[in-house]
C-alpha positions, 0 to 999 in steps of 0.5 A, spaced: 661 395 100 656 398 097 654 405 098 647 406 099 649 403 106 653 408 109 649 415 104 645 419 108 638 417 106 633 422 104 636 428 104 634 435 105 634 439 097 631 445 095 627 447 089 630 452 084 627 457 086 628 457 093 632 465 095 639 465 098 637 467 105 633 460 106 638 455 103 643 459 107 639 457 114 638 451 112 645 450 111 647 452 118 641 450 121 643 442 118 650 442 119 652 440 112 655 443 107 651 441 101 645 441 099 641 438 091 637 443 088 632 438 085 625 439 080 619 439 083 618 431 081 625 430 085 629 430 079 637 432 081 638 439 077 644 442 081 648 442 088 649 448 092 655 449 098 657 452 103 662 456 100 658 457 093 654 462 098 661 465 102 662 467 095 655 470 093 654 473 099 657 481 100 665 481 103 666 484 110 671 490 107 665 492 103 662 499 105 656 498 110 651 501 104 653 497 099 653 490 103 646 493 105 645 494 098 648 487 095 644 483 101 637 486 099 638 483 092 641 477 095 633 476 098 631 476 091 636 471 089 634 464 088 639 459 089 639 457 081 643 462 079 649 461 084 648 452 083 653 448 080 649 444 075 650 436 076 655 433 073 657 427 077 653 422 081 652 415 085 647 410 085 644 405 090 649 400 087 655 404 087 661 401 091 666 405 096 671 405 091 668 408 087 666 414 091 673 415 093 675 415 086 670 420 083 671 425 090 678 424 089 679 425 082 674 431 082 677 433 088 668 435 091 666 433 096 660 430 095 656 427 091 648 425 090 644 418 090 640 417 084 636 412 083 634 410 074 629 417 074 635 421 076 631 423 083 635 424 089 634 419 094 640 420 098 648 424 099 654 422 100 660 425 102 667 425 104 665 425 112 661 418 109 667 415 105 672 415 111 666 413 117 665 407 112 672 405 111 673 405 118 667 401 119 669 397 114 676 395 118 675 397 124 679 402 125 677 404 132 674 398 135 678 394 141 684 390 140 683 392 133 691 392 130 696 392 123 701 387 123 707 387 117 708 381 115 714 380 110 713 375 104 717 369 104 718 367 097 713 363 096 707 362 092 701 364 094 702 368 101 696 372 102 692 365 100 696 362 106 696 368 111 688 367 110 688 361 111 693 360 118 689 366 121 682 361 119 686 356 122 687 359 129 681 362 129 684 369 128 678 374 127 681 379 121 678 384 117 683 386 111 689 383 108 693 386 102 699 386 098 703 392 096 707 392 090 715 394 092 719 400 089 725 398 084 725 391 085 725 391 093 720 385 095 713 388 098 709 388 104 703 385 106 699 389 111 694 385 116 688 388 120 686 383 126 681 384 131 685 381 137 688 383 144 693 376 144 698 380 138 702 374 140 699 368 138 699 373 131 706 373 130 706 366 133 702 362 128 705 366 122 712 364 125 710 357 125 707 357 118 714 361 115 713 368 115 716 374 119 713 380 122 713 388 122 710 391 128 704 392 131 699 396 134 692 396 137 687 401 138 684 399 146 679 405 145 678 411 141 684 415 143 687 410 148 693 405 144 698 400 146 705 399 142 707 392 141 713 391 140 716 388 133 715 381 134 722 377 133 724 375 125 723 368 125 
């Protein structure tokens, strides 16, 4: 899960020099919020946003002659001055948790993709992280569903669920096991991709464990509940 397959390649920067007026319309004729400021070879010197222009451009409570005023010098005023200096980014080799720790952590929105020289070669933001997760589980797609399953006491459970799903057939895209609160058992979370939920909850049954509910995603605003299967 590597990031350089879910980034924007090769995407729009500016130089330094570039005045504020223009990388606002880039800005809002792009649709994006974050633009790499990069040298003259592609080297990454900064980023601007979109709120670091909201914050550069005149306030609408200004007076008409002094907002005429601020926005003249405005005309003059290369992004450089109004960038933040880049301090965090990705390479190619980058894994999506990765991503999510930083943008978590640093609480930005985006980061770019640099290759060994520190050139721009792509960005990732926030909006990539969750279409890729999504993408990753498919979340979204038919007969996609979460199943609960209750561990049984045993060893190696998640060892065993894999290899029952493998068994049956079972096509499925995330198996994980959290840790319980104070001293109470965990669960283990299941994503298939199936509309026969049944035969799930059967074949789990059958190799000892129980499940919670489920749900599955027939399109991408159109779901059907299925009811909690009976604990074996």
């Amino acid at each position: 899960m590597f990031i350089t397959d879910y980034m924007t390649h090769n995407p729009v920067t500016v130089s330094p020099e570039t005045p504020l007026p223009a990388v606002r319309a880039l800005l809002q004729g792009g649709k994006f919020r974050h633009l790499p400021v990069v040298a003259a070879d592609g080297r990454l010197l900064g980023i601007v946003t979109d709120r670091d222009l909201r914050s550069a451009f005149p306030s609408s409570v200004l007076s008409e002659e002094k907002a005429r005023s601020c926005l003249v010098e405005l005309d003059h005023t290369p992004v450089s001055a109004i960038m933040t200096r880049a301090a965090f980014t990705l390479t190619p080799m980058a894994t999506l948790d990765d991503a999510l720790i930083l943008l978590d952590r640093e609480k930005i929105g985006a980061m770019p993709v640099v290759d060994e020289e520190e050139r721009v070669i792509g960005i990732f933001t926030t909006r990539d992280l969750i279409a890729a997760y999504r993408r990753v589980f498919g979340l979204g797609e038919r007969g996609s569903a979460m199943i609960v399953v209750r561990p049984d006491g045993k060893r190696k459970p998640l060892s065993r669920i894999a290899r029952v799903l493998e068994e049956h057939e079972i096509r499925f895209t995330r198996l994980l096991r959290t840790e319980g609160k104070e001293g109470e058992p965990g669960s283990i979370f299941l994503r298939v991709n199936t509309f026969n939920i049944s035969a799930v909850h059967n074949a789990l049954r059958e190799a000892g464990f129980s499940c919670g509910s489920g749900e599955t995603t027939q399109g991408e605003d159109e779901k059907i509940k299925i009811k909690n299967a009976e604990s074996a």
